[in-house]
N, C-alpha and C positions, 0 to 999 in steps of 0.2 A: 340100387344105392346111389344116393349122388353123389357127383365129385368134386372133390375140392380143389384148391389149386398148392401147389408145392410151397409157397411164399405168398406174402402178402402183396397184389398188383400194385403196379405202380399207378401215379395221379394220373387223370385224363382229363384233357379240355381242349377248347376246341378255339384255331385264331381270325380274324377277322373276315376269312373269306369261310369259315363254317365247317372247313377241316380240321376232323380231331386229333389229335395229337396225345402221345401217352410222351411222359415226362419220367426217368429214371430218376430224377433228384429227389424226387419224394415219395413215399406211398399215398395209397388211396387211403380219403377218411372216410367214414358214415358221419351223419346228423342225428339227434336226436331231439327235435325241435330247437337248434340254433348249439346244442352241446354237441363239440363233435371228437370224435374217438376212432381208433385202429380198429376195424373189424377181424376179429378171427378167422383162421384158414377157411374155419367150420360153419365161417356165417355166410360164405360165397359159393356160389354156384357158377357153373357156366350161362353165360348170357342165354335164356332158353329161345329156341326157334319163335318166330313170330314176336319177338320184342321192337322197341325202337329206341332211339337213341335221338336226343334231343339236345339241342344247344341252349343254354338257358341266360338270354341277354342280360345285361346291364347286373350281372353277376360273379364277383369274383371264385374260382375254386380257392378250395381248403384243401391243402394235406396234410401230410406229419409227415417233418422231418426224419431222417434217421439216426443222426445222431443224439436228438434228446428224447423222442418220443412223444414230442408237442405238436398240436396243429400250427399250421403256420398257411397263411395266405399266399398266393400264388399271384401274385398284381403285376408281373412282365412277362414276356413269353421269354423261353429260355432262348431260344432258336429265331426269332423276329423282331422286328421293334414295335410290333402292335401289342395292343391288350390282350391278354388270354379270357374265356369266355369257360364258363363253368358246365358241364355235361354230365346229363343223367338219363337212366334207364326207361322205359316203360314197359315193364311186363308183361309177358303175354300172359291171356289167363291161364286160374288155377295155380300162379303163384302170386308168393306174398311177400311184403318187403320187414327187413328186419332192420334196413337202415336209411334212409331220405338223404338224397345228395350233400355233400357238404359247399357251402358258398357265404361269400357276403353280399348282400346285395346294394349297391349304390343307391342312393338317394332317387332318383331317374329312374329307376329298373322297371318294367311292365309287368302289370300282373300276370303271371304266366296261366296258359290255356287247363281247362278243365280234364288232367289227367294225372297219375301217379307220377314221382322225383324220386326212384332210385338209387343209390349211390353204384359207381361204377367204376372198375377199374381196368388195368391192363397187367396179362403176363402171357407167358409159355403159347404168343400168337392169337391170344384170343381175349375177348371180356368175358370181366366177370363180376356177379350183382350179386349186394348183399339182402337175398333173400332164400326163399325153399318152396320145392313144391308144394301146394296146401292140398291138391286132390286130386287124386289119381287117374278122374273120368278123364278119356280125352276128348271128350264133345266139342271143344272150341281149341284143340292144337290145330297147327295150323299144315300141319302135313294131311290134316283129316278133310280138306277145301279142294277139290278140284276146279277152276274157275270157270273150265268149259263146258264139268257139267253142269255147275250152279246158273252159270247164262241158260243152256238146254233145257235144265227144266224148270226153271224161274219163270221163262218166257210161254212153256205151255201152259203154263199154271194161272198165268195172267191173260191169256186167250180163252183157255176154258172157263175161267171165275171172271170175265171180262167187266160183270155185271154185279160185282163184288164187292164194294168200297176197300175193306180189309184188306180183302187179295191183294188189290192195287198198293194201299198202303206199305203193306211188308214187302211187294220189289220194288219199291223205292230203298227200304231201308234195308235188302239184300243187294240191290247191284248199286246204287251212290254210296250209300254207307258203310258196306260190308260189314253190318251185325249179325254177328255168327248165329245167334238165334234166330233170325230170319233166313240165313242161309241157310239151317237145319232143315227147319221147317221146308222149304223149296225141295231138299233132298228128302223129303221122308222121314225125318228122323228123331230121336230122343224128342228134344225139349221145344215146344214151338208155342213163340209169343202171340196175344191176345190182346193188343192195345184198343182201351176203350174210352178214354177218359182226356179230353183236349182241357178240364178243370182241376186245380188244383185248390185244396186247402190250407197250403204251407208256399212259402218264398223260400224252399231251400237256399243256401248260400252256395253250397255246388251242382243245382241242378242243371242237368247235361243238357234239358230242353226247351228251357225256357228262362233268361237273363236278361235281366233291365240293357238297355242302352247305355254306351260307353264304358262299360264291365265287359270279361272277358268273354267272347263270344260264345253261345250256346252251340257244342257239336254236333246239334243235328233235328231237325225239325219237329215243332209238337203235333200229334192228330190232329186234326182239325174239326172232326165229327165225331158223334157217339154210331157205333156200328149198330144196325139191329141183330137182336138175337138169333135172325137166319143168318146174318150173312158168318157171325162168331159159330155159330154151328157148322157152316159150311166149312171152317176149315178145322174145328175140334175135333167132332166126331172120326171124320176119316180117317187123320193122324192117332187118334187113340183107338182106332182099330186094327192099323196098320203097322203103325211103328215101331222099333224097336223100343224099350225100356221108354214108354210115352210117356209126358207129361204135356201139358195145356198153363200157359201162367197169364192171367191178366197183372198187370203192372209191369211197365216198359219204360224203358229210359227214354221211349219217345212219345210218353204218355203224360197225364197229372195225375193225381189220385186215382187210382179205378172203385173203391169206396163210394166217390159221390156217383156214380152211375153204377149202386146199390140195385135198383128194381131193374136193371138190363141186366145187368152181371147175374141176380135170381133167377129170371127169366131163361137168361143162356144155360145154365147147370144144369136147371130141370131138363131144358129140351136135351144138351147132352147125354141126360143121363136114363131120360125115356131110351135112347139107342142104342147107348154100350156100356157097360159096366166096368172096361177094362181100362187101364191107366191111371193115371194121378191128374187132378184138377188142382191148379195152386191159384196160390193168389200173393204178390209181392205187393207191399202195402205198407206206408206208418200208422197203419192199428188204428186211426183217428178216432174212429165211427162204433164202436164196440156192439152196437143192437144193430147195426148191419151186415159187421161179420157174424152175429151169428144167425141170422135170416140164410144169410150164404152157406153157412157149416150146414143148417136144418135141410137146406136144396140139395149139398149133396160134394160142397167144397172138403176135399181130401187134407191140405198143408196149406200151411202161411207162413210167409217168410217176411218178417219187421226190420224195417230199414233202422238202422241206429248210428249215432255216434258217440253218441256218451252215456255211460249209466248215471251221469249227474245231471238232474234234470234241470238245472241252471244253465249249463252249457249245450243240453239236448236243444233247450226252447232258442238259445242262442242260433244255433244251427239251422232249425227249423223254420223258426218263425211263425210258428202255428196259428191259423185262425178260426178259431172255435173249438178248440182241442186243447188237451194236457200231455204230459207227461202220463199222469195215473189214467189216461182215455187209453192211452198202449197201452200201458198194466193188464189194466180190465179185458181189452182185446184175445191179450194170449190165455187169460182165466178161460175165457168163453170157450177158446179153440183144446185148450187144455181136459178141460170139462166133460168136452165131447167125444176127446180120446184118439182126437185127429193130431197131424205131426205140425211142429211150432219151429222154425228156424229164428235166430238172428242174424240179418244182415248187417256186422259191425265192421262200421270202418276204420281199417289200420291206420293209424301214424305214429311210427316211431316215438316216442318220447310222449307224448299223449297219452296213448291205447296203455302204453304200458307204466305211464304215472300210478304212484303205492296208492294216492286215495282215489282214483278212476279204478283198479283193480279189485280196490274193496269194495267200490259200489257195485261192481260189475258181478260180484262173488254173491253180494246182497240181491242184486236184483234175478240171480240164476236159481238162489235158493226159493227165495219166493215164488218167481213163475213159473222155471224150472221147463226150460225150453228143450228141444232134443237133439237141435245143431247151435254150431255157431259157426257161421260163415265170414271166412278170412279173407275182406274187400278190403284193397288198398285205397284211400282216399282220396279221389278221384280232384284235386285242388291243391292252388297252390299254398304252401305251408305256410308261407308268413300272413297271408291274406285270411286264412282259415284262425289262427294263433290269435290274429289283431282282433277278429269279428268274435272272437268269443271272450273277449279278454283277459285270455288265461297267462299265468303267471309261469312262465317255466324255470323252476328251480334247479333241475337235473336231478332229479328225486324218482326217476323211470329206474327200473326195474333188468328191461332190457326187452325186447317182445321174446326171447326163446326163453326167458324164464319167467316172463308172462304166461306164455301156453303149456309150461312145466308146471307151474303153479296151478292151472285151471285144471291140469288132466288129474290133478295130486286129487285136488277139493272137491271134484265133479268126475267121480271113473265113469260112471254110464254116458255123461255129454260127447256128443261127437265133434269132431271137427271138417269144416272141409270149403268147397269153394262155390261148388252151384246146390240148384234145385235136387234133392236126392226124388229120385220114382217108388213112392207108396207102396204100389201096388204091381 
């Protein structure tokens, strides 16, 4: 059961030199895209192991007073004569946010770095975020990492596969990047990535791999090369012979599309699946390409999980930026996948006051019934909010819902839909 805090924390921010500070003169607010509110005992958790704590420049915090129950702007530090600077959470995964920092932001402010805004507070010695766990696997906590063995056996891995492009690939993105999927992967275990695809068919707005210049920096490099199908075997097969509760996922946050490299990805399944029959073969994907997933389902693809942000295809293609693709080209995808009786996730991204906007929730309600997917995957929104809000030019009225009676609503309308945070194992 999680825990909550006895009171509502007090504000945090943080003053000139980067030290954060809690403030007893106000409480902590939530956001919900620029509306911002008292969060509930019940909406906080303890800060979970593996998060971070970020200062977010040229930002004022927001709290609520206690004597009227208003937010109110924080613009002097109580204790300094600098400016106070506004401070939010980063989740570790497998949780998800129910409320986005509260702040104003200056005229001047930088777009902030490609990752989730928190809201975050302070009591009884410790923070606490207003979010919940979404799922209970611990494949990516971070008590699960040991780093001497991840060097140990990273380092044999990349001796023996010397001759591997891939191998090589993932310990880059295990020992510079620390992606836990790559880390898995190095240790044996669950879920290990298959990046194949240095092409995309979209300009996401927060893609983590690849950003125009003088935009916020991309956190971490795209592939470079299409692997061939030995060298994706070389490290499929073993792991789905091996591993605990295995899975294989092409599409990687350090990847484009795995879609357009359709006849490699064919190629690799088949030889996969000439060897073991054991595990789950996924595929993380925006559906683009519909007659090449199911060339992939026919080879022998297990599950697919669709990246989303909005069930309004207005604001999806906002996001997207699609080239050569629709909205109804993902429709048709999950038909395909649906069809053949294989498992369909959504990966939808949270944002406070968005995700849980009354006509985002009906579309979303619309689009569940029609496809009728068999997760929905609780991703916090990996961007900054105001930046995300402007690029799609949505209207926020404060007509959200709340997200815990966004997910009350979905489990009411939807009992058989799951919920949760990664890749679930098929098989």
């Amino acid at each position: 059961m999680p825990v909550h805090p006895d009171r509502i924390p007090s504000l945090v921010f943080a003053n000139s030199r980067g030290e954060i500070l809690d403030y007893s003169g106000m409480q902590m607010a939530g956001s919900s895209c620029g509306h911002f509110s008292l969060p509930d005992k019940e909406d906080l958790i303890e800060l979970p192991e593996g998060s971070e704590l970020f200062v977010l420049p040229g930002r004022l915090p927001v709290g609520i007073e206690h004597e009227t129950g208003e937010p109110a702007l924080l613009d002097s530090n109580p204790f300094d004569n600098d400016q106070p600077q506004a401070v939010a959470a980063f989740m570790a995964p497998a949780h998800t946010a129910l409320y986005s920092a509260a702040y104003k932001s200056k005229d001047n402010a930088p777009i902030l770095p490609l990752f989730a805004y928190t809201a975050v507070g302070w009591a009884d010695n410790r923070f606490w975020v207003a979010g919940f766990r979404s799922d209970s696997d611990c494949r990516q906590d971070a008590n699960q990492f040991n780093q001497q063995a991840i060097n140990r056996k990273t380092n044999r891995l990349l001796k023996e596969y010397r001759n591997n492009r891939l191998v090589q690939h993932l310990g880059k993105c295990c020992l510079t990047y620390g992606c836990p999927a790559a880390r898995n992967y190095f240790l044996g275990r669950w879920e290990a990535p298959l990046p194949s695809s240095p092409a995309c068919n979209a300009s996401c707005i927060g893609c983590i791999s690849l950003q125009p210049s003088g935009c916020c920096p991309a956190t971490q490099d795209r592939i470079q090369f299409v692997p061939r199908p030995a060298e994706i075997g070389e490290i499929a097969i073993p792991h789905l012979e091996k591993a605990p509760k295995p899975i294989v996922s092409f599409g990687q946050g350090c990847e484009g599309e795995p879609l357009l490299q359709a006849k490699t990805l064919e190629k690799s399944i088949t030889l996969i699946r000439s060897k073991t029959t054991r595990g789950t073969i996924n595929l993380n994907t925006n559906a683009s390409l519909p007659q090449a997933v199911e060339r992939l389902v026919h080879a022998g693809l297990d599950s697919i999980r669709v990246s989303l942000n909005s069930a309004r295809p207005e604001y999806y293609e906002k996001y997207y930026r699609p080239r050569g693709f629709s909205f109804a080209d993902m429709q048709d995808s999950i038909t395909v996948v649906k069809k053949a009786g294989r498992h369909v996730s959504l990966n939808y991204f949270i944002l406070p006051g968005f995700t849980d906007d009354r006509a985002e929730f009906a579309k979303l309600c619309e689009l569940i019934e029609s496809s009728r997917p068999d997760l929905i995957q609780l991703r916090n929104l990996n961007l900054d909010p105001e930046q995300y809000i402007k690029a799609l030019q949505y209207k926020s009225e404060d007509s959200s819902i709340g997200i815990r009676n966004w997910l009350a609503g979905l489990k009411e309308n939807f009992p058989l839909l799951k919920f949760g945070y990664f890749n679930p194992p098929i098989h």
